[in-house]
C-alpha positions in Angstrom: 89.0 92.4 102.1 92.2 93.9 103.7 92.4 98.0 103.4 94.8 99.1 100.6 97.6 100.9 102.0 99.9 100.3 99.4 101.4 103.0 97.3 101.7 103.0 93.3 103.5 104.4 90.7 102.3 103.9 87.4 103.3 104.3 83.8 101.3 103.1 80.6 103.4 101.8 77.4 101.9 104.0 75.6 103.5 107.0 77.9 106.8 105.6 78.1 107.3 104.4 74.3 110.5 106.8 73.1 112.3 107.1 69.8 114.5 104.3 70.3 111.8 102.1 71.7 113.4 101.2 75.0 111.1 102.7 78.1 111.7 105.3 80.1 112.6 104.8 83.5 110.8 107.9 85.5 107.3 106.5 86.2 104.5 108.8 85.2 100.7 108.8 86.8 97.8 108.3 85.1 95.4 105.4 84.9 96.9 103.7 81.2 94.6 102.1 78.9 91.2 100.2 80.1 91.3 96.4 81.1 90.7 95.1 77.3 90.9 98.2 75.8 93.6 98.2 73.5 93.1 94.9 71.1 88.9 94.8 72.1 88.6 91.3 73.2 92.1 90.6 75.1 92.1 89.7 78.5 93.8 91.3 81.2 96.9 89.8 83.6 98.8 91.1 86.6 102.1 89.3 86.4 104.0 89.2 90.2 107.3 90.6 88.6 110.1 91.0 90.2 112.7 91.5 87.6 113.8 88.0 87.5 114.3 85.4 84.7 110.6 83.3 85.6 108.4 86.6 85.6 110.4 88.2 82.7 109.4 85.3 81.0 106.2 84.9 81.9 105.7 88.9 80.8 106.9 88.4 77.4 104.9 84.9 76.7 101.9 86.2 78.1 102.3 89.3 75.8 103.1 86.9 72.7 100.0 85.3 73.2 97.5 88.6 73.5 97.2 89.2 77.0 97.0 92.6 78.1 100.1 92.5 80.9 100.3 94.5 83.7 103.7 93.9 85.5 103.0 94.6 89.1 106.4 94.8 91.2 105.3 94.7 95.2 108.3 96.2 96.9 108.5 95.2 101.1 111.7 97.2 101.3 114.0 94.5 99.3 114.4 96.6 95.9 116.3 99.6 95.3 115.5 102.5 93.1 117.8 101.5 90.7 116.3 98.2 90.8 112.7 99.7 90.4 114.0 101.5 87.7 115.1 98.9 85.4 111.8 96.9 86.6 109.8 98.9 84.7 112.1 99.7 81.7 112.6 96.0 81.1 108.8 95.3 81.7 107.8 97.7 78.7 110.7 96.1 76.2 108.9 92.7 77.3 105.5 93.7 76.0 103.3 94.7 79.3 100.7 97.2 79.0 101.4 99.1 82.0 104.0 98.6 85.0 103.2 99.5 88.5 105.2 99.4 91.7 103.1 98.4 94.7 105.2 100.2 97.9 103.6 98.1 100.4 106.8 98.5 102.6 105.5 100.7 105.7 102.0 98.1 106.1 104.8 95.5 106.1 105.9 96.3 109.1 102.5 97.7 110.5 100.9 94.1 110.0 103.9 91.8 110.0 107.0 92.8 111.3 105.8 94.6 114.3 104.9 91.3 115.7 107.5 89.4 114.8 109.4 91.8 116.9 106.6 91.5 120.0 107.2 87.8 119.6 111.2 87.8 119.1 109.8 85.1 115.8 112.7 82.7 115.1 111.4 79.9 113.3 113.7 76.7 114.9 115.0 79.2 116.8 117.3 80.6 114.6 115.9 81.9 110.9 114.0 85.2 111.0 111.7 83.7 108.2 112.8 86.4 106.3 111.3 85.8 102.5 108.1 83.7 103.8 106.1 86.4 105.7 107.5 89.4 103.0 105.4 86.9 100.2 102.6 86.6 101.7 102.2 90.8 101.5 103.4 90.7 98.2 100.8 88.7 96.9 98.0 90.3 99.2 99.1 93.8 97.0 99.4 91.8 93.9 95.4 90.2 94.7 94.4 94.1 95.8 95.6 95.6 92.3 94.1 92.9 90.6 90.8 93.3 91.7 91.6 97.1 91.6 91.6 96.8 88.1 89.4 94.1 87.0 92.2 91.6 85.6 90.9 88.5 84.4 94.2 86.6 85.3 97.0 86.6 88.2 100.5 85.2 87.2 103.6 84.4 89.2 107.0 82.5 88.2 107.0 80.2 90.7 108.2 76.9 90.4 106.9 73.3 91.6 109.4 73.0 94.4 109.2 75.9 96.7 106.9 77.5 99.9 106.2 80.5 97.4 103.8 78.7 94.8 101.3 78.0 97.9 102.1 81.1 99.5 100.7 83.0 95.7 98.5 81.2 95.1 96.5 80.7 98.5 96.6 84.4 98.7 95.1 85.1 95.5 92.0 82.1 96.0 91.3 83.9 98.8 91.6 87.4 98.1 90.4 87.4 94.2 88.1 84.6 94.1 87.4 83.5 90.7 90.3 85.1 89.2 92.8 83.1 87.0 96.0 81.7 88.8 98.7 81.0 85.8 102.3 79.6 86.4 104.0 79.2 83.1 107.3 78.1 85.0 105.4 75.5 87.1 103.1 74.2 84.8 105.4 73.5 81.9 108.3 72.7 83.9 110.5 75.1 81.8 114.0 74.9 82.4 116.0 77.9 82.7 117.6 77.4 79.5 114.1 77.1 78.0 113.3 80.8 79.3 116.5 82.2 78.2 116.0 81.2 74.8 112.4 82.2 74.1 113.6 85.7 75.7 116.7 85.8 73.3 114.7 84.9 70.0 112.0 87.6 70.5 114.8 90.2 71.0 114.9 90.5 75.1 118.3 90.2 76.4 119.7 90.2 79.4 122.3 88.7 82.1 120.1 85.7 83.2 123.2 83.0 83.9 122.6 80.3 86.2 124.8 81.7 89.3 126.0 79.6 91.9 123.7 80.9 94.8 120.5 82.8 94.3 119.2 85.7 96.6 116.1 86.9 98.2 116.7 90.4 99.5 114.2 92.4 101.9 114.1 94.6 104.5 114.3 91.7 107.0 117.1 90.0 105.6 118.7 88.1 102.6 118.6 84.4 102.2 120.8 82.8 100.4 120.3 79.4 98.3 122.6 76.8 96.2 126.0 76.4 96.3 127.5 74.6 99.1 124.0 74.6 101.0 123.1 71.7 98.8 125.9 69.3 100.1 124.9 69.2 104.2 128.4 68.5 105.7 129.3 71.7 104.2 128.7 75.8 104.7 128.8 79.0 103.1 132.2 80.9 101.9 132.6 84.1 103.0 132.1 85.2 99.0 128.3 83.4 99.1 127.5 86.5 100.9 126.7 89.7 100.2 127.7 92.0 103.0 131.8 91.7 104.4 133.1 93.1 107.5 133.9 96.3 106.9 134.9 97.4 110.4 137.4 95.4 112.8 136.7 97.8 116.1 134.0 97.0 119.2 131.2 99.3 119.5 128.4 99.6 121.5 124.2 99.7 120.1 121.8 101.3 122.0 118.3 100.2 120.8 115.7 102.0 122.9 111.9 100.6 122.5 108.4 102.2 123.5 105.8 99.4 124.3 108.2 97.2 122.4 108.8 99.5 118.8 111.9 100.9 117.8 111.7 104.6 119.0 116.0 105.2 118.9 119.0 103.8 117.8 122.1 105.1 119.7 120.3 107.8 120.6 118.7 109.0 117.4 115.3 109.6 117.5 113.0 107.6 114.6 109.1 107.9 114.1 109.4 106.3 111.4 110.4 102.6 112.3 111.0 101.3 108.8 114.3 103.7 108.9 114.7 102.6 112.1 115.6 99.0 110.9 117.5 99.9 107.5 119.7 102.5 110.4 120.3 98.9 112.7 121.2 96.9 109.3 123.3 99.3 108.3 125.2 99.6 112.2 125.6 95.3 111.8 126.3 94.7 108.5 129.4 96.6 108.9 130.5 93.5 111.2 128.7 90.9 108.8 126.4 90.5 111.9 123.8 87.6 111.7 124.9 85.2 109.1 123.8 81.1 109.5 121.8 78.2 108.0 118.7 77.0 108.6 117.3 73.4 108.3 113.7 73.3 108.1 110.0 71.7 107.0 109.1 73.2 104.2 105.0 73.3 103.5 105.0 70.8 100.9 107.1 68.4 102.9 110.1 68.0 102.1 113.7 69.1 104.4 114.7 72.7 102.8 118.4 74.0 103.9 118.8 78.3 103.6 121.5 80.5 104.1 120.9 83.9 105.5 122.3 87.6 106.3 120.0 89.1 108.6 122.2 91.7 111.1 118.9 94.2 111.7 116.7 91.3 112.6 119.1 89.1 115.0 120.1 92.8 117.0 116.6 93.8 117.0 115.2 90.6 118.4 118.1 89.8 120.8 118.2 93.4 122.1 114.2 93.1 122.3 114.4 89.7 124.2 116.6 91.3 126.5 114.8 93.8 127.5 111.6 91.5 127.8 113.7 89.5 130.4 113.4 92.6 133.2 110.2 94.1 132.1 108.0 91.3 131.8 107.0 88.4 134.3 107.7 85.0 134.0 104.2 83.9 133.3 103.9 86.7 130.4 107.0 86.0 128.8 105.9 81.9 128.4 102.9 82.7 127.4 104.0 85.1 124.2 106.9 82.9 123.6 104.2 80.2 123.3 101.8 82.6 120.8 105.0 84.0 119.1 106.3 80.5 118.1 102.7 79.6 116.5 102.6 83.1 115.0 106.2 82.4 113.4 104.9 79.2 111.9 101.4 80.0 110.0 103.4 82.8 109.1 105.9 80.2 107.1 102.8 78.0 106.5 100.6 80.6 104.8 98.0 81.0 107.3 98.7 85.0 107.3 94.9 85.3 106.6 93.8 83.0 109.1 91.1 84.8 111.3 93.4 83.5 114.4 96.3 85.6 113.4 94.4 89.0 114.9 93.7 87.5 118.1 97.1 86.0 118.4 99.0 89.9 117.9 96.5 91.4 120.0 97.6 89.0 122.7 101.5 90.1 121.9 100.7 93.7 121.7 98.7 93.6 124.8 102.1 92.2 126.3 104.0 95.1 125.3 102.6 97.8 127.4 105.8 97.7 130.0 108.3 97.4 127.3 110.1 100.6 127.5 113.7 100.9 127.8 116.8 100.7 126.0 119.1 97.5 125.3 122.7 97.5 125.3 124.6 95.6 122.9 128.1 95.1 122.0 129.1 94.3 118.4 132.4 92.8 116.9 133.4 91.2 113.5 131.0 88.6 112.8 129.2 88.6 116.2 127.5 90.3 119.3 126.7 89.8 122.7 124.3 91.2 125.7 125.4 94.0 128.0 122.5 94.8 129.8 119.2 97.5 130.2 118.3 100.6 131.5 114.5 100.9 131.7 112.0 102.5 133.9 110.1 99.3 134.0 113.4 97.3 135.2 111.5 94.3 137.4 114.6 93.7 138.9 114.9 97.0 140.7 112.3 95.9 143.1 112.4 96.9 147.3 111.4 93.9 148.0 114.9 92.3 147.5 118.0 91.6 145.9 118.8 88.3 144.0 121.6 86.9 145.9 122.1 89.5 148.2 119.5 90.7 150.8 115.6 89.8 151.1 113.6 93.1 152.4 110.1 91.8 151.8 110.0 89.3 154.1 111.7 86.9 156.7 114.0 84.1 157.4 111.2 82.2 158.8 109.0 83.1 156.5 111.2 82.0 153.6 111.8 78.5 155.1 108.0 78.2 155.9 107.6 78.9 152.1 109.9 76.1 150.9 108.3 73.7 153.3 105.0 74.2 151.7 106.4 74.4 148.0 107.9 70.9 149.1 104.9 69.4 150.4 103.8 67.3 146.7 107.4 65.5 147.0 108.1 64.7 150.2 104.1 63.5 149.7 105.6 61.7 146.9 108.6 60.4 147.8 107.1 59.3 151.2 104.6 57.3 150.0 107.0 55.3 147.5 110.4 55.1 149.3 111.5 52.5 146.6 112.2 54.8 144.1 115.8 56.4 143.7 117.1 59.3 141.9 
């Protein structure tokens, strides 16, 4: 099993109950009641919540039915403290036991994102399968604290439809064997109407209206759903999204990297490479940098179509690219663009645990070695473009010549004795069967 890095905060119900009988919101330590403890023979569930109508749902109803719940919110770097906060209030006014957030943010980008940097991952070269590869870490801490605590049962809210059903609950066969996988939402096909009205007649209530689009925010970008994405000849109005140009002036980003990490943005210095990101998201989303769609195989099958906002990843991965261009050589950068683009897919495909996955971002960190530098961007209102490197690695500063200008490492005659040989399988070729034209 994986190491658990994660950090939690905990609170019992018992801890937070107050006069009014709402929960606090400042979580307290402290272990809470024994698995079973509190009604002798109940069982014990970890419910995946995230705040949302599905898990709130699938809190309460557990609850109703005597489960012992323990809502377990794994935060990647998508949630807020303000969010967190209202997690776990609105988790004890459902009826769980004990709430715990799993900060599993920093081995997020230790395990995952650090190689999707390595690889520049663009899944049909374009979405930085945002959601897909924060899931699969979710439910690894999710499997970690169930087993932590001896839970008899996992539950998520996901539905029938979607990647994140396989992503769960592949995750959890694996890393809880012979624990319980229930999915209220999937297995009964509730509606959300359904949910909203079992909520309301137990005394939960809360803004849960159908809106138009639905998000999934991280640290590695938003995607968007609904709306106009589900009519193909059309796109996504500027009010679908949730970051708006907020500057109308050209500036320049300086991203510098150490064997291909995030060591300083315009010159600041970062050791810690989650801030790092969040400081380059914050620099592009001022522009509304990185917005598109994507049209893509989704595991079960079928054609999915997402919107996304993604400025840290696009300017991280083109500035990282670019750099890669004069530090690596040609036969290093097909080969990890070959590695990266498998890595990117059992990523999406929920093969994270897959024992090739190690050997694959040893291969991409191993390529990293002469990745030091700094990129130079140049951002506008709703876009970007290259400007160019300064690195100590820089292959094109070589003695040996200058592209288009002078050669200094070797001859005339020895550069048309070269092109006579690298012509020798042709003009074989081509003499042989004169017939042919081009």
């Amino acid at each position: 099993m994986m190491e658990t890095k994660a950090k939690i905060l905990t609170a019992t119900n018992s801890e937070q109950a107050t006069s009014g009988g709402q929960a606090a919101a400042t979580p307290l330590a402290g272990k809470g009641p024994e698995v079973g403890s509190r009604a002798g023979s109940k069982k014990s569930v970890v419910v995946a919540y995230s705040g949302g109508l599905d898990t709130s749902y699938t809190v309460m109803k557990l609850a109703q039915d005597g489960w012992n719940v323990y809502a377990a919110c794994a935060n990647t770097g998508g949630f807020s403290p303000r969010q967190l906060k209202a997690n776990e209030e609105n988790a004890y006014k459902l009826g769980a036991v004990k709430y715990v957030t799993l900060d599993v943010t920093q081995e997020y980008y230790e395990k995952s994102l650090k190689y999707m940097i390595f690889g520049n991952v663009l899944r049909n070269n374009c979405y930085p399968i945002s959601v897909s590869s924060e899931r699969i870490f979710q439910a690894i801490a999710i499997a970690r604290y169930a087993n932590e605590i001896g839970a008899d049962a996992i539950a998520h809210g996901s539905t029938g439809a979607g990647n994140d059903q396989i992503r769960f609950d592949m995750t959890f066969l694996v890393m809880a064997p012979g624990v319980e996988i229930i999915t209220l939402t999937r297995d009964r096909a509730l509606s959300r109407q359904e949910e909203v009205d079992y909520l309301n007649a137990h005394g939960f209530e809360a803004d849960f209206k159908k809106l138009k689009y639905s998000y999934n925010v991280g640290i590695w970008g938003t995607s968007i759903c609904g709306g106009e994405l589900l009519d193909p000849t059309q796109g996504l109005p500027e009010e679908a999204y949730l970051k708006h140009v907020t500057r109308q002036d050209e500036s320049e980003l300086r991203i510098t990297f150490e064997k291909g990490e995030i060591v300083a943005v315009n010159g600041e210095r970062f050791t810690d490479k989650v801030a790092a990101i969040q400081k380059i998201e914050e620099i592009g989303a001022a522009y509304a940098i990185g917005r598109d769609c994507n049209v893509g195989d989704t595991i079960i099958g079928i054609k999915g179509r997402v919107g996304f906002e993604a400025a840290a990843p696009m300017l991280i991965i083109e500035a990282h690219r670019l750099l890669e261009k004069s530090t690596l050589s040609k036969w290093q950068q097909y080969w990890k663009d070959q590695v990266a683009n498998w890595y990117g897919m059992f990523l999406h495909e929920s093969q994270y645990l897959e024992p090739v996955m190690p050997d694959m971002e040893a291969m991409m960190a191993s390529s990293q070695r002469h990745v030091n530098g700094t990129a130079i961007l140049k951002l506008r209102p709703y876009g970007f473009q290259t400007v160019g490197v300064d690195s100590p690695d820089d292959l094109t500063k070589s003695k040996l010549g200058e592209y288009g200008e002078m050669q200094h490492g070797w001859t005339a005659e020895e550069a048309k004795g070269f092109i006579k040989v690298t012509s020798t399988p042709l003009r074989v070729y081509y003499g042989i069967h004169k017939e042919e034209e081009r």
